[in-house]
Each structure stands twice: as structure tokens, then as C-alpha cells.
C-alpha positions as CSV (number, residue, x, y, z in Angstrom):
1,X,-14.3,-20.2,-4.6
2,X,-10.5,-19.9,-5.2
3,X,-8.5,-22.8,-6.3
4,X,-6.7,-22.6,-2.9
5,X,-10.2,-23.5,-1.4
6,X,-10.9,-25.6,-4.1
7,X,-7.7,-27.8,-3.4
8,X,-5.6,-26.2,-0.5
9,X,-3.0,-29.0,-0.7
10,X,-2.3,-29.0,-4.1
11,X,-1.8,-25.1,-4.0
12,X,0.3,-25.5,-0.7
13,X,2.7,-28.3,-3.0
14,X,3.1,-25.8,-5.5
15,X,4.3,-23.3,-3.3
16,X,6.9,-26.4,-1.6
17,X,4.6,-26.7,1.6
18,X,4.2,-30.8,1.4
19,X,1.6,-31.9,3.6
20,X,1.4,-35.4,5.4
21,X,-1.0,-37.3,3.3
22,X,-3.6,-37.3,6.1
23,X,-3.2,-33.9,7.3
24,X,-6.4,-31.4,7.0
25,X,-6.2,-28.0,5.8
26,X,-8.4,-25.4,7.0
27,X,-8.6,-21.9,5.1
28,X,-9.8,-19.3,7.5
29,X,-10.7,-16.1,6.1
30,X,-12.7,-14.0,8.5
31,X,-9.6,-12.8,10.6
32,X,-9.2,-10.2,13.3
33,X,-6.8,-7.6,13.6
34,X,-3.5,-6.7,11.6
35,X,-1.7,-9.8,9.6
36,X,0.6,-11.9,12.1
37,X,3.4,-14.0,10.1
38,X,4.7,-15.1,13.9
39,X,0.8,-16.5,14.6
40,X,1.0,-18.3,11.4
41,X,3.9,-19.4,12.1
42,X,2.3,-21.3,15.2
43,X,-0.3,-22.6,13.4
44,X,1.4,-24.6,11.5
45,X,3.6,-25.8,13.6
46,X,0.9,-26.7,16.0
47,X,-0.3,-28.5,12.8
48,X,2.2,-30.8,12.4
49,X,1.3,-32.2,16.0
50,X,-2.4,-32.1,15.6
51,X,-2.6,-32.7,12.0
52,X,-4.9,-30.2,11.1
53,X,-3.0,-26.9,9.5
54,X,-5.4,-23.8,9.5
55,X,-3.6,-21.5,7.2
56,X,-5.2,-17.8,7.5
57,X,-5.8,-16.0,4.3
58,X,-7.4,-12.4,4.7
59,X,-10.3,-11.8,1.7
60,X,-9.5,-9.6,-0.6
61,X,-11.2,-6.1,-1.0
62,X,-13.9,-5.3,-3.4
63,X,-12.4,-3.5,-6.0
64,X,-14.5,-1.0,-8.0
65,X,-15.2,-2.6,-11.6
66,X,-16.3,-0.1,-14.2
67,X,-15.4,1.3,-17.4
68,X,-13.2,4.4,-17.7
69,X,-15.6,7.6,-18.8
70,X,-14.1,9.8,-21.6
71,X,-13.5,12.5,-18.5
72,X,-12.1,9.8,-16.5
73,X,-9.2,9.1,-19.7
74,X,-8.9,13.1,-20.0
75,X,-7.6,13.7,-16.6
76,X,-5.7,10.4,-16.9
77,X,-3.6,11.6,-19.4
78,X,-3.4,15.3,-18.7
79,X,-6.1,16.2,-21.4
80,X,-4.2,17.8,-24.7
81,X,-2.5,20.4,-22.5
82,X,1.3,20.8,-23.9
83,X,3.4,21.5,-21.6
84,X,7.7,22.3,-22.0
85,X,10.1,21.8,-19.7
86,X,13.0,23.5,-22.0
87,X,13.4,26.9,-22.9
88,X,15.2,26.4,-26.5
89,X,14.0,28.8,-29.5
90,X,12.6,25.3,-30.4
91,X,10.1,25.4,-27.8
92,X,6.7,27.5,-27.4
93,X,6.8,28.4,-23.8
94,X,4.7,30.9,-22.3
């Protein structure tokens, strides 16, 4: 559980989105379609009348957690491949 689930209206003060003090906050998550920052918009004013703000927040993805393999680093950083972008009698280009 986040901490804006954990205490929505103390994360919503810290962001300077005061609440009346006996307004509800409902977090939705599960929510259909593309992001709408006009819908939202509703919501909350629609909140202020009803007193009950439902603030959508999408869930974030799944990110893959693992540890880099040793192949994974090599073709990260290029392996130990020179390569020169300058053709001074300095540099070894072929």
C-alpha cells in the first residue's frame, strides 16, 4: 500500500490540495481508457459539492527486477571495442 493510500489527505496537503476536514478521499486505481486531466478535473470539483473527492491514480507497471548478467554489462558498455572518431597520426584507425 502506498502512503497516498495509506493517508490520501495528508499526501494531497503536501502537494497544496487542502481538503475540508470532513471530506472523503477515494483512490481509484483500476481505470479505463487513456489518462483524462479534464475528467479529473470534474471529479473534484464535483467533490467539493458532494464531499467525497475520488482522485484516479493509474497502477504502475511491473517493472522487471533482476540483476545485470556479465553479457548484459558487455553490451551495455560496448564491450572493450575501441573505436576513433579522429584521424590524427595519434590515432589507430583502421
Amino acid at each position: 500500500m502506498t502512503k497516498l493510500e495509506q493517508n490520501p489527505r495528508v499526501m494531497l496537503a503536501e502537494q497544496g490540495l487542502e481538503l475540508p476536514a470532513n471530506a472523503t478521499v477515494r483512490i481509484v486505481r483500476a481505470i479505463g481508457g487513456d489518462p483524462d486531466l479534464e475528467a479529473q478535473v470534474a471529479l473534484w470539483a464535483a467533490g467539493k459539492a458532494s464531499g467525497v473527492y475520488e482522485l484516479r491514480v493509474p497502477s504502475s507497471p511491473q517493472i522487471e527486477d533482476r540483476e545485470l548478467s556479465e553479457a548484459d554489462l558487455e553490451a551495455v558498455a560496448g564491450g572493450d571495442n575501441t573505436y576513433c572518431c579522429c584521424c590524427c597520426p595519434c590515432c589507430t584507425c583502421t
